[in-house]
Every structure is written in structure tokens, then in C-alpha cells.
N, C-alpha and C positions, 0 to 999 in steps of 0.2 A: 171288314170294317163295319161297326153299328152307326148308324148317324142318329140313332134316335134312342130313347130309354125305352121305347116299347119294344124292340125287335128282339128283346130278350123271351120276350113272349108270342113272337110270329112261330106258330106250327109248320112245322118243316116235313116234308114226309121222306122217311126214310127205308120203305121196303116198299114196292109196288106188289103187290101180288097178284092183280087183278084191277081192269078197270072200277071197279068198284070198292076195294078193298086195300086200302092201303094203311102201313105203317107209320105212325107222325108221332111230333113230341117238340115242347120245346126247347131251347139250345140250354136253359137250366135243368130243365130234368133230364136231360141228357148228362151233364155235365155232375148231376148228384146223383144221378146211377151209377158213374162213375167211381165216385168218390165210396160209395156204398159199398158197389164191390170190391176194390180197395182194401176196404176195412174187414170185410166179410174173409177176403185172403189171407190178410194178414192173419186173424184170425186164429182159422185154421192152420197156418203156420204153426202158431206158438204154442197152439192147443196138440198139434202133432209132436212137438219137442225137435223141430229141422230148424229152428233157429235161436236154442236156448244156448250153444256156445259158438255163434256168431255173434259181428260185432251190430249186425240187424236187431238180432236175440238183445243185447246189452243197451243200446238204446231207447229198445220199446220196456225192459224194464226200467229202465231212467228215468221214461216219462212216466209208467204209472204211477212208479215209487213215489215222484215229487208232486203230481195229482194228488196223489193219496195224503201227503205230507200237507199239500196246501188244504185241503177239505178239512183232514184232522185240526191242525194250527184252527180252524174258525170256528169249528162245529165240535169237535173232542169227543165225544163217545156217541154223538149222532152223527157223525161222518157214512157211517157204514148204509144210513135211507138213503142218501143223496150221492152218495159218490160213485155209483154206474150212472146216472145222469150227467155230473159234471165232467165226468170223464170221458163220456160219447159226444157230448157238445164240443171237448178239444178238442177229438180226434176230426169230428168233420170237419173242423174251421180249420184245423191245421193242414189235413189233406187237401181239402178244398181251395187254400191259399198255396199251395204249395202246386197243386195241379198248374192251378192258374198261372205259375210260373215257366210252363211247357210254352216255347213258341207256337204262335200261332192257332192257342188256343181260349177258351172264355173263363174271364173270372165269376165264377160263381157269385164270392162273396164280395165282390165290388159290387152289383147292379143293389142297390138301395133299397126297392120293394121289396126284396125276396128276406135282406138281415133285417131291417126294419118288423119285419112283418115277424121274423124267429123271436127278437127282441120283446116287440107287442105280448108275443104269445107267452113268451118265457114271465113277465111280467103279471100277465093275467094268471098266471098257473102260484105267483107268490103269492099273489091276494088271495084266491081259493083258500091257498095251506095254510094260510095267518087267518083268515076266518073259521075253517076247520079246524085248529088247534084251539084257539082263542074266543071265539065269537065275535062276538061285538066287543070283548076285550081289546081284541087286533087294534081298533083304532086312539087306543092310548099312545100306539107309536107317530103319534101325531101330536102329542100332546108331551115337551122335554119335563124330566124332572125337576121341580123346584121350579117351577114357571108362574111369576106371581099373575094374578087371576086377573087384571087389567089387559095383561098383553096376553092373555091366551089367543083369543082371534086372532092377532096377526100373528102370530106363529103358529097357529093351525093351519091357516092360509099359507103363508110360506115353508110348512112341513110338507102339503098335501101337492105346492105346486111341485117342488125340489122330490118328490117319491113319483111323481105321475110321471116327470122327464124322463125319467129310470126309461119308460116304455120303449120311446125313441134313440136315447142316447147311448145306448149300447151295442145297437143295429150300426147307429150313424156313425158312430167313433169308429169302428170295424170297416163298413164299406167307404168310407171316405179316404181313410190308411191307402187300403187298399186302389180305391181308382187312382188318387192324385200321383204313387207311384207308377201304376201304368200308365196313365198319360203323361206325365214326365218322359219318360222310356218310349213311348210313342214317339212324341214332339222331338226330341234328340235325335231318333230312327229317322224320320223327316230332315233333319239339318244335314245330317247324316250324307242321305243320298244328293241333297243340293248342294252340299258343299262340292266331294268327291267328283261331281257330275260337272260342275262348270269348266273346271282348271284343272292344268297341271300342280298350281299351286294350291286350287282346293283339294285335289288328290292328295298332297303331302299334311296339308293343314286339317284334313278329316278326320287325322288322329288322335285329336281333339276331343272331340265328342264320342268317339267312339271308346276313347279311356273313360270320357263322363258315365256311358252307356253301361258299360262293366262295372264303375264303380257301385251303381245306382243297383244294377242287377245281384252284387252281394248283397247290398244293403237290404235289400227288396224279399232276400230268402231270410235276412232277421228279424224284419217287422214280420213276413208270414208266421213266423214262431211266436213273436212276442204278441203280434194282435189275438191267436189262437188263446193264448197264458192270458192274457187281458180278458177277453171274453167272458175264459171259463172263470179265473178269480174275481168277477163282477157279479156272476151269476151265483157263485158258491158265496157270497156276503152278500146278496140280497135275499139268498133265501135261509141264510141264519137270521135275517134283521126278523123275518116270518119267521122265522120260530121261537127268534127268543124276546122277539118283538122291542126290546130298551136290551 
């Protein structure tokens, strides 16, 4: 149990080999090596052909296929620069949520610093491409068409606050998904055992909560899918608005 937002960042050591020399890491990077090799597997799975007429095989092209369809749908024949990007950002947010659904283990993308901080970056990397492409064109996307010249200012102002959110609110939508279902699922796991533990009659009436817990726990592996789908098609329209800028 974490009682704090830092302990996601307490160094743990994990191999001794020596009074001097030891193995450490924290429980996120553990947790996204995880998910790395994961991916690294899968892989190679599919790169071998051991799971193209499996129903594993048929899945994992299910989802590139509809990646691939979402990218095209925004981007149309510039799909093909951006779409190993959007498509690795799914993959981690989806495994990573989906980890995070293993008992007794850590949600990656629940702790807020770590999506927050992907979100920032992801965001800083659109500005780059929209000044790269563009120049100093880039910031007509601040500027709507047909906007008579009196109210330019406040709608520059309020273009440039509603684009700079972009930084945070894609991290934040994601990890907050994310923890408010696990602490839900926690708090119920708690009622859980105090019910159960007082009474015979809280023994019978525990089943209660414990149908809440299951329910919450399907629900919990849809938002893992749909928060991953959010993510990536947030990222795949913020970096058309960079490139096609209006």
C-alpha cells in the first residue's frame, strides 16, 4: 500500500550482490520494463508467424488495423510519418493499464507525474513539428479564420490558453481514469473485509460489495482499452492540427 505520491519514486534495491553493489530501481520502472518486454514478445511472436492463425494473432491485427484506420481517417496520406508513433503510445498505455489490472500489482499509468510528464513531452514534440513544418506560420493556428481584427486578442489569448492545456490534460484525463477506478476497488476491498469480519450476518451481506467489486473490475478492463483509444486518438489530432495547422 503507497500512502504517499512519492513512493512511486522510493529506490528499492532489488539484487544484492555485494555489500557495495547492489541492484535498485523504482517501482515505475520496474513496472515499464515490464510492459516493454511485453511488447518486445509480442513482437517477436508475430514477427515469427506462431500467432497469425491464433485468436492472440487476430486481435493484435484488430488493433493495428483500427490504429491504422484511425491515423488514416485524420492524417490521409501522411498517416504513414506518424503512425509507428501512435501506435507504440497505444500499445504501452494499453498494456500498462491492463498490467495494472494484475492483483497486487502497481498502476503505472495511474501515478500522475509519470502521464503528466508523457503528455508535456508529447505536447512539446507538436510544437517542434508545427514550427518545423511551418515556421513562424505555425502560430496562425492561434489566429480562427475570418476573425474580425477587434477581437483578435481575446481569441489569441484564448486559443493559446485552450492549446497550452493540451500539455496537462491528456496525462490528467488518463491517470485520473485510471486511479479513481482503483481506489474505488480498493475502498469496496476495505468494506469488504469489515463487513464479512464482524457478523454472521455481515458474512451473508458481504455479497454485496463483493458483486460491486466484480462489477467495477469488468468495467475497469473497458476504460483500460478505451483510456489507451483516448490517448492515442488525442495524440493522432494534435499532431495533424501541427501539420495542417487550420
Amino acid at each position: 500500500m503507497y500512502y504517499s505520491p512519492l513512493d512511486q519514486f522510493m529506490v528499492k534495491p532489488l539484487l544484492m550482490m555485494s555489500e557495495s553493489l547492489t541492484v535498485s530501481m523504482t517501482n515505475y520502472t520496474l513496472y515499464l520494463m515490464l510492459v516493454v518486454t511485453l511488447m518486445v514478445i509480442t513482437y517477436g511472436l508475430v514477427r515469427s508467424g506462431k500467432l497469425v492463425s491464433t485468436r492472440w494473432g487476430v486481435a493484435i491485427i484488430s488493433l493495428y488495423d483500427t490504429m491504422l484506420n484511425l491515423v488514416t481517417g485524420q492524417m490521409g496520406r501522411r498517416a504513414g510519418y506518424y503512425y509507428p508513433l501512435v501506435y507504440t503510445v497505444f500499445n504501452v498505455m494499453l498494456l500498462a493499464n491492463l498490467v495494472s489490472m494484475v492483483p497486487y500489482s502497481f498502476a503505472a499509468t495511474g501515478q500522475l507525474v509519470p502521464v503528466i510528464g508523457l503528455s508535456l513531452a508529447t505536447w512539446m514534440g507538436n510544437v517542434v513539428l508545427g514550427l518545423y513544418l511551418h515556421g513562424l506560420g505555425f502560430f496562425a493556428t492561434f489566429v480562427p479564420g475570418g476573425t474580425p481584427t477587434p477581437t483578435v486578442p481575446v481569441l489569441v489569448t484564448i486559443e493559446c490558453t485552450s492549446y497550452c492545456s493540451r500539455a496537462i490534460s491528456t496525462g490528467t484525463r488518463l491517470g485520473a481514469n485510471i486511479l479513481s477506478g482503483h481506489t474505488t476497488m480498493t475502498i469496496l476491498g476495505g468494506t469488504i473485509i469489515g463487513t464479512m469480519s464482524s457478523s454472521i450476518f455481515g458474512f451473508i451481506t458481504g455479497v454485496v460489495p463483493i458483486a460491486g467489486v466484480v462489477a467495477i473490475t469488468i468495467t475497469e478492463f473497458g476504460i483500460a482499452i478505451i483510456q489507451a483509444y483516448v490517448f492515442s486518438i488525442t495524440t493522432s489530432g494534435y499532431i495533424k492540427d501541427s501539420v495542417d495547422t487550420h
